[in-house]
Rosetta silent file (secondary structure, phi, psi, omega in degrees, C-alpha in Angstrom):
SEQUENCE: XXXXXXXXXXXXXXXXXXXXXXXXXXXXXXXXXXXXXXXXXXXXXXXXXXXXXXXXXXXXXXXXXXXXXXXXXXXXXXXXXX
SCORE:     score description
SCORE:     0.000 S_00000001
   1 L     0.000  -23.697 -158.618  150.783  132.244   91.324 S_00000001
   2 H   -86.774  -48.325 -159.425  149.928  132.237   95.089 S_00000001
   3 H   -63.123  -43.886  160.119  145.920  132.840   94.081 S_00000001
   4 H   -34.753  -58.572 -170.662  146.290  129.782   92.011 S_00000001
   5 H   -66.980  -60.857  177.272  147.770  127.362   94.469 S_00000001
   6 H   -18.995  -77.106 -174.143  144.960  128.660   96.998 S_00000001
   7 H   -55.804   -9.693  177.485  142.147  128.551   94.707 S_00000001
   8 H  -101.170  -26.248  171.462  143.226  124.927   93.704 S_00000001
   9 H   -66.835  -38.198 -175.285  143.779  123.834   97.564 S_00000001
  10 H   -60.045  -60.138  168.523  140.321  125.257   98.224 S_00000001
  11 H   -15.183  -54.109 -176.424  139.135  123.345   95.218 S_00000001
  12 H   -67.248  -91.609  158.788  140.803  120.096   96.737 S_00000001
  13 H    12.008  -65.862  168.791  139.437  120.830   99.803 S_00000001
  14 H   -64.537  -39.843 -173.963  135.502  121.363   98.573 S_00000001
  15 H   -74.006  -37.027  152.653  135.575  117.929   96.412 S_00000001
  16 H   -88.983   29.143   69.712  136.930  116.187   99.503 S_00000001
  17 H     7.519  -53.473 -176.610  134.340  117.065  101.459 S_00000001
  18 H   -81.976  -92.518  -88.476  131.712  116.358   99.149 S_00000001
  19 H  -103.475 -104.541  153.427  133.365  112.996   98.673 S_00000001
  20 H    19.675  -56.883  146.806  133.632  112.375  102.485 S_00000001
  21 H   -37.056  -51.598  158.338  129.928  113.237  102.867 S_00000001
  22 H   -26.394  -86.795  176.216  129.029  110.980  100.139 S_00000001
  23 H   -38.395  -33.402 -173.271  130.505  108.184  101.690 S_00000001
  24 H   -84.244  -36.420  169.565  129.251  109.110  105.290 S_00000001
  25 H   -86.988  -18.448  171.696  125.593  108.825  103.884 S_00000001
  26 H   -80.976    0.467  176.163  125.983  106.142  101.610 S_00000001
  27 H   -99.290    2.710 -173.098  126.658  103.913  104.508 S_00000001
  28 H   -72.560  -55.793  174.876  123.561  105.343  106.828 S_00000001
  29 H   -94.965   13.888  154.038  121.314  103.682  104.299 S_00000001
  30 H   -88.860   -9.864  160.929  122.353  100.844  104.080 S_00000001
  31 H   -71.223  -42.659  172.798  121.712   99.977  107.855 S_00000001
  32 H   -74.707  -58.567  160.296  118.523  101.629  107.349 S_00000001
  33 H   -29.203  -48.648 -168.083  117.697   99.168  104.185 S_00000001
  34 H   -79.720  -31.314 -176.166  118.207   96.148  106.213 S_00000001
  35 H   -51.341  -34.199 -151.629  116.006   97.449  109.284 S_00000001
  36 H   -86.620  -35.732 -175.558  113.077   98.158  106.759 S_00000001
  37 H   -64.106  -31.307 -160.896  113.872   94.557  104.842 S_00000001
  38 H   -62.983  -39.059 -174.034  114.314   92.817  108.069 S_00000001
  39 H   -64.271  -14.155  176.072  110.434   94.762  109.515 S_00000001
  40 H   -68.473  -33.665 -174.489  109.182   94.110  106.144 S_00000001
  41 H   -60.633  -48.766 -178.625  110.409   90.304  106.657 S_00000001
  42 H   -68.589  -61.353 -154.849  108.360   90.422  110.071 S_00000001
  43 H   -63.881  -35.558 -175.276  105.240   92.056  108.617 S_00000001
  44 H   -70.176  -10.226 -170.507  105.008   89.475  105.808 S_00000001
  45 H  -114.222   -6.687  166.137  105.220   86.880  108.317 S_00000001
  46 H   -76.120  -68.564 -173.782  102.548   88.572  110.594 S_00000001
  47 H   -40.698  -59.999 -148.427  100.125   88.610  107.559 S_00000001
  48 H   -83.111  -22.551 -163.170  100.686   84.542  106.415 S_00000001
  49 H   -92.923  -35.939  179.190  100.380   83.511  110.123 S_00000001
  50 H   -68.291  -40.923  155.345   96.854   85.890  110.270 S_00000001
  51 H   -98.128   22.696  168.189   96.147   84.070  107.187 S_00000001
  52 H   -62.244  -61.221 -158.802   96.827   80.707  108.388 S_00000001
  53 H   -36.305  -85.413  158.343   94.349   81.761  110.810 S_00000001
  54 H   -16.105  -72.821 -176.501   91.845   82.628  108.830 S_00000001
  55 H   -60.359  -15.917 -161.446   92.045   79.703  106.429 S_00000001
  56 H  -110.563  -21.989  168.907   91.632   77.226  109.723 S_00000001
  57 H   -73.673  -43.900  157.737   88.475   79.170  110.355 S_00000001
  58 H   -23.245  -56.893 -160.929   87.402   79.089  107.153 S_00000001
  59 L  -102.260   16.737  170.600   87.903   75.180  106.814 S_00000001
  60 L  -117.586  -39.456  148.429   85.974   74.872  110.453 S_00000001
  61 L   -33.701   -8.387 -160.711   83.731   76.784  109.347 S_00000001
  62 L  -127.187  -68.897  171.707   83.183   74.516  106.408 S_00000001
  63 H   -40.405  -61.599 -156.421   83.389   70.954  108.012 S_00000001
  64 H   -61.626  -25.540 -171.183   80.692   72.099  109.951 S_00000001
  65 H   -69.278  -12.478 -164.473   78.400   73.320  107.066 S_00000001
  66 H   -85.084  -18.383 -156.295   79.317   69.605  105.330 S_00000001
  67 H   -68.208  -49.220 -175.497   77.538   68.028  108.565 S_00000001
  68 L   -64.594  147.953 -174.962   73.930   69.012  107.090 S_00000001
  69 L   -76.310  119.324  172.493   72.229   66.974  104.729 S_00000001
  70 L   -79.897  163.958  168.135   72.324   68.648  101.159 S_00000001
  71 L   -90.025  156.814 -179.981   69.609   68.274   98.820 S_00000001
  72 L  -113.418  140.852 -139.540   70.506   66.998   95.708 S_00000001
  73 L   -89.060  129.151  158.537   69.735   69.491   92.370 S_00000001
  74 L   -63.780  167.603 -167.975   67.477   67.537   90.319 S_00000001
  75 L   -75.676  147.112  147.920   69.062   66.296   86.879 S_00000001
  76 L   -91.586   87.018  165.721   68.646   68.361   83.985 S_00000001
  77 L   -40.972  129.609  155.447   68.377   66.356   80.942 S_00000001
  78 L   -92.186  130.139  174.111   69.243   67.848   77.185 S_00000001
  79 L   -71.986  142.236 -166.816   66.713   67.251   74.866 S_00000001
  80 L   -79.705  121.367  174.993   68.095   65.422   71.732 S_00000001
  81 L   -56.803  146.444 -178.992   68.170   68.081   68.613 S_00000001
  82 L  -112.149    0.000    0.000   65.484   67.316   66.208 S_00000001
């Protein structure tokens, strides 16, 4: 009888623990989850401002090419099926 109660107190004993553990790690990553959404939040907002960037070179870069005179493509006619 006594090897019973023991062995069922250890028993209690190992599952809380494991339980207790659980618990102590399932809240570690959620603190870690928001740092990586909030640096993910930042990185996404480095990249659109780098391509802001870009795009305003891009479109200076453009205006200026519009300043020159283009030639214009002669017309290409289709000949009327016969």
């Amino acid at each position: 009888m006594r090897q019973a109660t023991g062995l069922t107190l250890l028993l209690v004993l190992a599952v809380s623990t494991v339980g207790f553990a659980a618990n102590k790690d399932s809240s570690a990553p959620d603190k870690e989850m928001l740092r990586m959404m909030d640096f993910l939040r930042e990185m996404e907002m480095i990249k659109q401002a780098e391509m802001m960037q870009d795009l305003s070179q891009v479109e200076q870069v453009g205006q200026s090419s519009d300043t020159r005179p283009r030639k214009s493509l002669p017309s290409k006619r289709k000949e009327a099926a016969k």
